[in-house]
C-alpha positions in Angstrom: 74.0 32.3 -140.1 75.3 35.6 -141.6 76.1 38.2 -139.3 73.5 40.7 -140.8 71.1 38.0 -139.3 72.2 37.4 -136.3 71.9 41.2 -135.5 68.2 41.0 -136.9 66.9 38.2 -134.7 69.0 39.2 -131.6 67.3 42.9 -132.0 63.9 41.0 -132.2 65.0 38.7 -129.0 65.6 41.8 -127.4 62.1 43.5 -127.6 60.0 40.2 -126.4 57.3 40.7 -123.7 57.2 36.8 -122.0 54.6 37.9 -119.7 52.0 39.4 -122.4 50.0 37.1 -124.6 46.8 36.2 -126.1 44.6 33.6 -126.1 41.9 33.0 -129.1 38.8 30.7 -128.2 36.4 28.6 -130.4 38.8 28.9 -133.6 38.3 26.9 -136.4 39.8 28.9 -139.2 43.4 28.9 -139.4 44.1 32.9 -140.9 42.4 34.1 -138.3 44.9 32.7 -136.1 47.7 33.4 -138.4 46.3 37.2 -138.7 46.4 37.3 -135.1 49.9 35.9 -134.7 51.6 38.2 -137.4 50.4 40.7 -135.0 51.4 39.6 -131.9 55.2 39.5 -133.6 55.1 42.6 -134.1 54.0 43.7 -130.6 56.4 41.8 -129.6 55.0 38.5 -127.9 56.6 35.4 -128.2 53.7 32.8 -127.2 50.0 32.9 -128.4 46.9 30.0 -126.9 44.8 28.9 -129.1 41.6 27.1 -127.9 40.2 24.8 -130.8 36.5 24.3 -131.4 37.3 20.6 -132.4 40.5 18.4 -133.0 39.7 18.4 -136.5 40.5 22.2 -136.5 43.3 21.8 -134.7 44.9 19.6 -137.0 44.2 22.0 -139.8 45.4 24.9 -137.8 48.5 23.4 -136.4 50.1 23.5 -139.6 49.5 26.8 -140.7 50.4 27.7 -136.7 53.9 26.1 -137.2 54.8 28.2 -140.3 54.8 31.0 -137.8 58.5 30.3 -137.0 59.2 33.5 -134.0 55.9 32.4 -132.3 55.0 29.2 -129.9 51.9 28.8 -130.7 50.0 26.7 -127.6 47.1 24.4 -128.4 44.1 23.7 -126.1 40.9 21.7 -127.0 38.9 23.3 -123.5 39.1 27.0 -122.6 39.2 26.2 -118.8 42.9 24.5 -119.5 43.9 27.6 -121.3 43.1 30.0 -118.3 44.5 27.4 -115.6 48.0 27.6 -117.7 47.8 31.4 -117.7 46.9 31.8 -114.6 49.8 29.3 -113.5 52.3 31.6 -115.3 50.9 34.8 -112.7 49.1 36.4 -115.4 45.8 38.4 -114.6 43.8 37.0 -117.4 41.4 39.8 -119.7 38.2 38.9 -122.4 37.0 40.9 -124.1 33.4 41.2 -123.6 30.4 43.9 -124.5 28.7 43.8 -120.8 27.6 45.8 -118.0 31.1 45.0 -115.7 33.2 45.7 -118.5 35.9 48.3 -118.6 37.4 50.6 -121.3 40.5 48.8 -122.4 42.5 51.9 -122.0 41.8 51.4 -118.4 43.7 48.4 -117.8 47.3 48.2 -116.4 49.0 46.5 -119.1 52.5 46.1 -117.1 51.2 43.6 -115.6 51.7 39.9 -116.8 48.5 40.0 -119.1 47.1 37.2 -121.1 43.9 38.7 -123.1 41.0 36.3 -124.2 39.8 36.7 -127.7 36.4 35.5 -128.2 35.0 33.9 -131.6 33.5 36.6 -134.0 30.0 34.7 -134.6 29.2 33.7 -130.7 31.3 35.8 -128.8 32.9 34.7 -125.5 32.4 31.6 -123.9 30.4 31.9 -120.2 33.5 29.8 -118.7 35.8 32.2 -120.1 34.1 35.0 -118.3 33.6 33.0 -115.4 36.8 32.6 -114.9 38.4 36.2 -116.4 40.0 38.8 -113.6 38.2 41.3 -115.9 36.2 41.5 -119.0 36.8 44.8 -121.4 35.2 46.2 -124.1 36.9 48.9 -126.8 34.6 51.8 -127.1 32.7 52.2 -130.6 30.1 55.1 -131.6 29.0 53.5 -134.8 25.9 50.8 -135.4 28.3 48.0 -135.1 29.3 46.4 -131.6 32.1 44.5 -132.2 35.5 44.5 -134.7 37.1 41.4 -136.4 38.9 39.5 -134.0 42.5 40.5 -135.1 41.5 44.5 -135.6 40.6 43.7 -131.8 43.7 41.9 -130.8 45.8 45.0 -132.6 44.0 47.4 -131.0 44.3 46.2 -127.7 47.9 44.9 -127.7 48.8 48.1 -128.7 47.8 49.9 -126.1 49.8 47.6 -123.9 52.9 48.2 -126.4 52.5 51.7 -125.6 52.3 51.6 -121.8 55.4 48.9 -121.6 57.2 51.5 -123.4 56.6 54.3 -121.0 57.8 51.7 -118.5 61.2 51.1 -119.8 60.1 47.0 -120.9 61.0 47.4 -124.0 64.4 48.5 -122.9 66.3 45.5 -122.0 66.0 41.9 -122.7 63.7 40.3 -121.0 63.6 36.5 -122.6 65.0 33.6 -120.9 68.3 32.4 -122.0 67.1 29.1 -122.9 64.2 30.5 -125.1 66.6 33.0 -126.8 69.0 30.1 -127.7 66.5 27.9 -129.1 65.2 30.7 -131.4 68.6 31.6 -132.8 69.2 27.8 -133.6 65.8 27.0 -135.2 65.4 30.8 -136.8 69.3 30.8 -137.8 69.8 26.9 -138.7 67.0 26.1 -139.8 67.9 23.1 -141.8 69.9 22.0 -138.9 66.8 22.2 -136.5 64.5 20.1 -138.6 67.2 17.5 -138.7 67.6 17.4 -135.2 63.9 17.0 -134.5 62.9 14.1 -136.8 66.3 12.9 -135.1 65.6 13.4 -131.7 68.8 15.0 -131.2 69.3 18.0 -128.5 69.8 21.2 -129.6 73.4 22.7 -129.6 74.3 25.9 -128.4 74.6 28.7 -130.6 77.5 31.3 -129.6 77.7 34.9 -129.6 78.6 34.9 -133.6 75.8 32.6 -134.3 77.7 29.8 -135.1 76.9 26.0 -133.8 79.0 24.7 -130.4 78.7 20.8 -130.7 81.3 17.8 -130.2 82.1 15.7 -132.7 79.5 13.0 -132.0 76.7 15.9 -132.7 78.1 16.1 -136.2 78.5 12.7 -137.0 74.9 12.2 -136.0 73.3 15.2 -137.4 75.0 13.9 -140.7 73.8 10.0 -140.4 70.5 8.0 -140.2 69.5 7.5 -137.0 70.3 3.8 -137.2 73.6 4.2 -138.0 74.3 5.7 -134.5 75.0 2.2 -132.8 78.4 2.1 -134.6 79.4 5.7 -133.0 81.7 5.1 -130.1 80.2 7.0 -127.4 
């Protein structure tokens, strides 16, 4: 990893919100998700939930999800197990929703751990959703139309909570676990090295402060071998 690298992804490292995310129901189309994501790296989130109307979709989607290699993308087939592992994290969870209890979006305290439910463009939000959302919120519109594509509504809200994090000082210092940080910097700054140590099964090594691999001997050997050949290493 070149140094001018290092310095790029530990500047991105540095900016990540772990405790804001979004959470896209009924998807079946795979750039909608994508458009969604490349949004969400820019805000600065590092995990987005993705509810899939079948498991067909979510086969179809998980690939184009894991080219998307600065974002965990997490996979649900039921919207109720999405909010019960958002909710488990401490986050108040938001949908947006046109209704009579909903708020203005601006209205919302975004410093909070936040996960925000995105609801499918054609049908909306699901009732279990909004059964189970702390608050549904709507983004104000004057025109004929009621509601934006999906990811013009994801960008619009998340950056509203970009905006009052950085009036908080979040965006200040790092804020990522040490363990997420490391795995990012080995599988965004060894990539090669990473795809042979998951079809391996091999452990991830520790990357140090120059970005270079820390691993014994017996790492390299095996990260250099088939896997079968690993009986004849003296351990």
């Amino acid at each position: 990893m070149t140094p001018e690298r290092l310095e790029r992804i530990n500047r991105m490292l540095d900016k990540r919100q772990p405790d804001l995310t979004v959470c896209m129901e009924g998807l079946h189309k795979s750039h909608n998700l994508a458009a969604v994501v490349r949004t969400c790296d820019a805000i600065g989130i590092s995990d987005v939930h993705a509810v899939w109307k079948s498991d067909e979709a979510e086969v179809r989607g998980g690939s184009a999800a894991g080219s998307q290699n600065w974002i965990d993308v997490h996979n649900y087939n039921k919207t109720a197990d999405a909010i019960t592992a958002l909710k488990a994290q401490g986050m108040q969870v938001l949908v947006t929703n046109l209704s009579d209890t909903a708020v203005d979006f601006c209205e919302i305290d975004y410093t909070k751990p936040t996960a925000i439910i995105l609801g499918q463009e054609k049908f909306g939000t699901s009732k279990i959703a909004l059964e189970l959302a702390d608050q549904d919120i709507m983004i104000p519109m004057v025109g004929m139309v009621q509601s934006l594509n999906v990811s013009v509504a994801c960008s619009v809200v998340l950056y509203e909570a970009q905006r009052q994090r950085q009036i908080a000082g979040m965006y200040d210092q790092p804020r990522l676990s040490d363990a997420r940080r490391q795995r990012t910097l080995f599988e965004g700054g060894h990539p090669i090295f990473a795809e042979a140590c998951q079809r391996k099964g091999l452990p991830y090594p520790k990357i140090d402060e120059d970005g270079q691999i820390i691993a014994d001997d017996i790492w390299w050997q095996r990260i250099q071998m088939d896997k079968k050949a690993w009986l004849h290493i003296d351990d």
